[in-house]
C-alpha positions in Angstrom: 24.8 -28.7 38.6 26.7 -26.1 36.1 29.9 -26.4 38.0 29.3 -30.5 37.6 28.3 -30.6 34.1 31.0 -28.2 32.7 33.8 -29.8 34.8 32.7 -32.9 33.2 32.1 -31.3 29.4 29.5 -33.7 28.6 26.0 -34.6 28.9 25.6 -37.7 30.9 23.4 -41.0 29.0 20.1 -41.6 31.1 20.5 -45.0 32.9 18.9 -47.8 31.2 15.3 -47.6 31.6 13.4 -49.7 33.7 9.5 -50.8 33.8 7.2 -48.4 35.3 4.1 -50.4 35.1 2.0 -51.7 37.0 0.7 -55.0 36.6 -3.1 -54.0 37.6 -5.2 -50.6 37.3 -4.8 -47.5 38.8 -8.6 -47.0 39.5 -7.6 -42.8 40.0 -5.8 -43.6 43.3 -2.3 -42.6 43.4 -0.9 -45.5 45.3 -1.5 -48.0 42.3 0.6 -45.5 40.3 4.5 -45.6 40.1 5.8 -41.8 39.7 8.6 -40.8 37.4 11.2 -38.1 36.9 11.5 -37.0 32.9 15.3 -36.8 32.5 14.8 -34.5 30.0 13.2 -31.9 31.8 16.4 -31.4 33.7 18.4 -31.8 30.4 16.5 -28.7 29.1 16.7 -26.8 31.9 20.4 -27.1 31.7 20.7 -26.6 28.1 18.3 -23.4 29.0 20.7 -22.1 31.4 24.0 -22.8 29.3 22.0 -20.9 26.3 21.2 -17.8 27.8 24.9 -16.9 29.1 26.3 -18.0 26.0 24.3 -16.1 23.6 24.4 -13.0 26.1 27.8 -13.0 25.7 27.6 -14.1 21.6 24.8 -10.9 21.4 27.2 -8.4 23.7 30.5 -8.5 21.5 29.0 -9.1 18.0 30.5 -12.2 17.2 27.7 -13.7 15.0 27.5 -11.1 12.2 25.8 -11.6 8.4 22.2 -11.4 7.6 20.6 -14.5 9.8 18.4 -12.5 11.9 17.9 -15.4 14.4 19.1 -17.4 17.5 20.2 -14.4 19.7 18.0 -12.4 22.2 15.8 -9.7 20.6 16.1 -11.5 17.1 12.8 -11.0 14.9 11.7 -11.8 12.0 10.6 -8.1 11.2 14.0 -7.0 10.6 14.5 -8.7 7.6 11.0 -8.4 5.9 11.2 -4.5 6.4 14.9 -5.3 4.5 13.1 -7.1 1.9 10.3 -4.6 1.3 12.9 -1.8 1.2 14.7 -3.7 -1.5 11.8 -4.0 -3.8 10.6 -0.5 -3.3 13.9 0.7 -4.1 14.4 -1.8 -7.6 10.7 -0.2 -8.7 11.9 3.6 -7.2 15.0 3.0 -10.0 13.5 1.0 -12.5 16.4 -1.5 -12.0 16.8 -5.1 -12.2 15.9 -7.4 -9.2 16.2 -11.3 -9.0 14.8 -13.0 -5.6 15.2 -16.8 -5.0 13.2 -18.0 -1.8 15.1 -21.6 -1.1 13.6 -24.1 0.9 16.2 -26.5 3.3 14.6 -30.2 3.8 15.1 -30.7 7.4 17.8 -28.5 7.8 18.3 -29.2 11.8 18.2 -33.4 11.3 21.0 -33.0 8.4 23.4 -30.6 10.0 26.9 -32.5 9.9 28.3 -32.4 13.6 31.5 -32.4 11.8 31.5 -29.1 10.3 29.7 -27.8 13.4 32.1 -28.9 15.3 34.6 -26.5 13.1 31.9 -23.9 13.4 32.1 -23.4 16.7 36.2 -23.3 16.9 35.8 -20.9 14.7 34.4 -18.3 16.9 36.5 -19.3 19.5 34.1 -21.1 21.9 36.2 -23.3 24.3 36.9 -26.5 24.2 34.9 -27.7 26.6 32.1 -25.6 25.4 32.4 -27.0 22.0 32.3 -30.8 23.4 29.5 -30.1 25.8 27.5 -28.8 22.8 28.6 -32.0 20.6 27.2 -34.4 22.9 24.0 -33.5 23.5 23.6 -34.8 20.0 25.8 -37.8 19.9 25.4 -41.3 21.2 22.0 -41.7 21.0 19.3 -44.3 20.7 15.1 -44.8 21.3 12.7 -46.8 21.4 9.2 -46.8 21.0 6.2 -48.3 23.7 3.8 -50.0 21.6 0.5 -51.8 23.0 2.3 -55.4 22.4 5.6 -54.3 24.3 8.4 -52.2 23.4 10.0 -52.3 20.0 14.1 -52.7 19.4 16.0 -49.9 19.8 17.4 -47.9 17.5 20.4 -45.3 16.7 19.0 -41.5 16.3 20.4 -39.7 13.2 22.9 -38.0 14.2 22.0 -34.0 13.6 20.6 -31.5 15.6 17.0 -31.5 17.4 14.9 -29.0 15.9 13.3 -28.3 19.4 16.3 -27.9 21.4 16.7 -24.9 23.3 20.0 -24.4 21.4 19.5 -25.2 17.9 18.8 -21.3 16.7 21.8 -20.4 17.9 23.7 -23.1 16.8 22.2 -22.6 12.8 23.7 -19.2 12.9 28.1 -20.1 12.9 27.3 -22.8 10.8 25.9 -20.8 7.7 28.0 -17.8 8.8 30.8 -19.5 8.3 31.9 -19.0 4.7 34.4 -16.2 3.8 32.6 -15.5 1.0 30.2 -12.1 0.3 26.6 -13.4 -0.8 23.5 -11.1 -0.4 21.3 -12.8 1.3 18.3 -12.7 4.2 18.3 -15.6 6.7 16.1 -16.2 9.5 16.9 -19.7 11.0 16.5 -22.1 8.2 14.6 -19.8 5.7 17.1 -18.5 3.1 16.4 -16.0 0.4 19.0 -14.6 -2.5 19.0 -11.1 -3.7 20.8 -10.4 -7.2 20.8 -7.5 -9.3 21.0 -9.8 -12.4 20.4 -13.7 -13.4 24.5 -14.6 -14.0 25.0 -13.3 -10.9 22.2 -14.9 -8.8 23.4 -18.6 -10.5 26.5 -17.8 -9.5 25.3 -17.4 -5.8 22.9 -20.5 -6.5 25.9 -22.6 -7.0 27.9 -21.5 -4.1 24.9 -22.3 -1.7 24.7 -25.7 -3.3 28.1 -26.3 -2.8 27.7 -25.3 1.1 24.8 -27.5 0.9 26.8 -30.5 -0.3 29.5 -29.9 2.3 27.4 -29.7 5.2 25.3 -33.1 4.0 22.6 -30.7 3.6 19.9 -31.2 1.2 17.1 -29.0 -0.1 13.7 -28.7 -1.9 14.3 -27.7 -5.6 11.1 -27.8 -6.2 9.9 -25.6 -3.6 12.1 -22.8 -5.0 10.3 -19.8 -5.5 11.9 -16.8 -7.9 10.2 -13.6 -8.7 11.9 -11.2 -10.7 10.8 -8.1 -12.3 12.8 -8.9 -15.4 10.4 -11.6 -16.4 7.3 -11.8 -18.1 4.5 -11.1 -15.8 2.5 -15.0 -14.8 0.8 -15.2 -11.3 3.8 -16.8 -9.7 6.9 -14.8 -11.1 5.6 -11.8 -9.1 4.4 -12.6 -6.0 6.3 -14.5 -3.2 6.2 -15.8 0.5 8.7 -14.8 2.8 8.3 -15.7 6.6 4.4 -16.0 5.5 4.3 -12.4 4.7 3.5 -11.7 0.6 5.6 -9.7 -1.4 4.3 -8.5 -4.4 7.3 -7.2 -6.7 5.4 -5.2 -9.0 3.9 -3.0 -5.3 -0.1 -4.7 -6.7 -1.7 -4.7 -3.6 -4.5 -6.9 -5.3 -3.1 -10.5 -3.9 -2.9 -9.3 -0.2 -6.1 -8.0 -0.4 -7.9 -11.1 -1.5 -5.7 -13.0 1.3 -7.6 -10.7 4.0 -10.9 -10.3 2.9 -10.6 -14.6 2.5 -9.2 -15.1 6.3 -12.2 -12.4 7.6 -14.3 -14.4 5.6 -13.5 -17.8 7.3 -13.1 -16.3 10.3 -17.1 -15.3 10.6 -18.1 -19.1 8.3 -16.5 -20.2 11.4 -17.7 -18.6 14.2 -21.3 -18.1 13.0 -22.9 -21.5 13.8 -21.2 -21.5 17.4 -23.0 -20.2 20.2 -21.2 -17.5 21.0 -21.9 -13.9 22.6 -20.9 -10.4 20.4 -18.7 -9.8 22.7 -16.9 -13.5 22.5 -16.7 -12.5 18.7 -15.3 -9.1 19.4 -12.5 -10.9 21.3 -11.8 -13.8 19.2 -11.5 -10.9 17.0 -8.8 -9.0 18.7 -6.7 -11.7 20.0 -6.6 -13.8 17.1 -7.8 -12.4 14.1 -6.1 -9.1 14.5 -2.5 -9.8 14.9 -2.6 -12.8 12.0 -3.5 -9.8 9.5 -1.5 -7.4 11.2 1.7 -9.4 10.6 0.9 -10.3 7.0 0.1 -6.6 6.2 3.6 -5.8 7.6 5.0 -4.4 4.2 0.9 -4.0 2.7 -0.9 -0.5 3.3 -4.3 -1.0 2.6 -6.9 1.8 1.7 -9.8 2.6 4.5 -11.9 1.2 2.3 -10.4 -1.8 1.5 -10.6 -2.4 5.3 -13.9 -1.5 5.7 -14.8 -3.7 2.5 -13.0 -6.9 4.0 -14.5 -6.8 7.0 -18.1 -6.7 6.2 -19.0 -10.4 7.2 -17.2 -9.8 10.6 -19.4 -6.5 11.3 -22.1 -9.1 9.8 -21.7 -11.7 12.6 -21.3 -9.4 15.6 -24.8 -8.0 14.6 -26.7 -11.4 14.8 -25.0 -12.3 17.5 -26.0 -9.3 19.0 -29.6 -10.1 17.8 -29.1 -6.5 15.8 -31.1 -6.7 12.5 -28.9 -6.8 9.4 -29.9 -3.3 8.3 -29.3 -1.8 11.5 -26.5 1.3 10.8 -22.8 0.6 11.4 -22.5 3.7 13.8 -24.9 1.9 16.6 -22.0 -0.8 16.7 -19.3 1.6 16.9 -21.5 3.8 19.2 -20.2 3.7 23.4 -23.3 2.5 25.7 -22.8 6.0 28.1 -21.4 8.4 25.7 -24.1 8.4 22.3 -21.7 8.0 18.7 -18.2 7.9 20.5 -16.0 5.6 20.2 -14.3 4.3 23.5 -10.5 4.6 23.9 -8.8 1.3 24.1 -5.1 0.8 24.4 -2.4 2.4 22.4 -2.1 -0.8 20.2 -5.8 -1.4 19.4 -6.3 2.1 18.8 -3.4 1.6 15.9 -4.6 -2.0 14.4 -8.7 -2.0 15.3 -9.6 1.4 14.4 -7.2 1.2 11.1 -9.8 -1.9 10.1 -13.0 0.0 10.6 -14.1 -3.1 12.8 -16.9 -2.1 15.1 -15.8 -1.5 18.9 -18.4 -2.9 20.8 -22.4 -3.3 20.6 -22.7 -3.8 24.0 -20.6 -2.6 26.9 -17.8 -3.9 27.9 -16.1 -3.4 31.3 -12.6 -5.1 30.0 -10.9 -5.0 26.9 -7.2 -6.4 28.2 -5.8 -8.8 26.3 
């Protein structure tokens, strides 16, 4: 199938598709029912398979360079919040001034000119055929919709890349890389944020990204700009700022972040209280949801022991009554192992780091597996 597709550098249309239906009920027997193949499935797979050795080859010479930490294996998005966190600290270390914009991109994927990707990708020297077989998997495209009273007319996609193709990271990341020009940025996929030193100088960046914008038939959300600077006069939204839903607080207050915890521990037990659900059902909603939702939004956030210990007091709540402990009952019987009296039991390296660092209680009843 590679050898067929690449020989032919495009991505064959689906035949024109037929009716599958029945004309009487399937009463659950699988005679009355006419089986299908999804075309896409394959397509995907395909797409799946071309991906991985091109972005293997992309990741093994460094041929996408700039500060878009996304599209190629082993991206994350903790690269670029640590870079963000080491900015700030630095700008309050020197007392110097620091100007963030957070831009928002309306359907970045959708409005991406094939055009310009198209000179993208020659740019980096993909080959031709490459380049074409890329091109049509967006091109030359129509639906239609199956409605109760029949199918309705068909229509022409917009032309623009599918935000959950297989390829479209990758594809984001020679099309905004593709400017000669220096601009401090941090990208991750579609999420942009500028870094200035002063306000001329971060207008001045402004109005290159909107000319970009305006080339690439790219729009995006004015309104959802967020700036925080410490050169401003201190309001509740000139200092604080989400990037990749982790908080940054450019003063270092740690106030914000800890409201934001103690208010998801809070609705995590309103939740879970009226279901009927064991302690130790709580105890693993707990770790395997709970847990690494705060972990990642406390990425660039160290909070006190007591600040822990003070934000989780309605989840320590909840595991007692559903332990049927009374309320006053001492903490230490919940952190307390059923065979050793007042020890705690050793869990994996990486609840040891998270669990214990929250003060959350281990287990009031015993517990013969703790993988997650």
């Amino acid at each position: 199938m590679w050898q067929v597709r690449v020989c032919s550098q495009s991505i064959p249309a689906p035949p024109t598709m037929g009716s599958n239906l029945r004309p009487h009920e399937w009463h659950c027997q699988l005679q009355n029912t006419c089986p299908i193949t999804l075309l896409e499935v394959i397509q995907k797979s395909f797409v799946k398979l071309f991906y991985n050795r091109l972005s293997s080859i992309l990741a093994a010479h460094n041929v996408l360079t700039g500060g878009n930490f996304a599209g190629l294996p082993g991206g994350t998005c903790r690269d670029p919040i640590i870079t963000l966190e080491s900015i700030i600290h630095d700008a309050n270390c020197t007392n110097s001034s620091l100007w963030i914009l957070s831009q928002d991109i309306s359907k970045a994927f959708d409005s991406v000119h094939l055009t310009m990707l198209k000179f993208a990708l020659e740019r980096i020297r993909l080959p031709a055929s490459s380049v074409k077989l890329i091109l049509s998997l967006f091109m030359n495209r129509s639906n239609w919709v199956f409605t109760a009273h029949g199918d309705t007319p068909s229509y022409q996609v917009r032309i623009g890349i599918d935000q959950g193709e297989v390829i479209s990271p990758l594809l984001w990341m020679p099309l905004t890389g593709a400017s000669d020009l220096v601009i401090n940025n941090l990208v991750f996929m579609d999420d942009s944020t500028l870094i200035s030193s002063s306000k001329a100088r971060l207008e001045h960046m402004l109005s290159i990204t909107e000319e970009f914008y305006a080339l690439n038939n790219t729009s995006a959300n004015h309104h959802k700009y967020v700036l925080i600077s410490n050169s401003l006069p201190l309001t509740t939204t000139s200092n604080i700022s989400p990037f990749l839903g982790v908080w940054f607080n450019i003063k270092g207050s740690r106030d914000f972040v800890k409201k934001q915890i103690a208010g998801e521990c809070n609705s995590f037990a309103a939740t879970l209280r009226p279901a009927k659900l064991s302690a130790k059902q709580v105890v693993y909603l707990y770790n395997t949801v709970l847990i690494p939702k705060l972990e990642y939004r406390m990425q660039v956030t160290h909070l006190s022991d007591r600040d822990c210990y003070t934000a989780t007091k309605h989840i320590r709540s909840l595991v007692k009554q559903k332990a049927n402990f009374l309320c006053h009952v001492n903490n230490l019987f919940l952190m307390a192992n059923s065979i050793t009296s007042f020890i705690q039991r050793l869990f994996v390296y990486r609840l040891m780091l998270i669990q214990f660092q929250f003060l959350i209680p281990v287990s009031p009843l015993t517990v013969t597996d703790w993988s997650l």
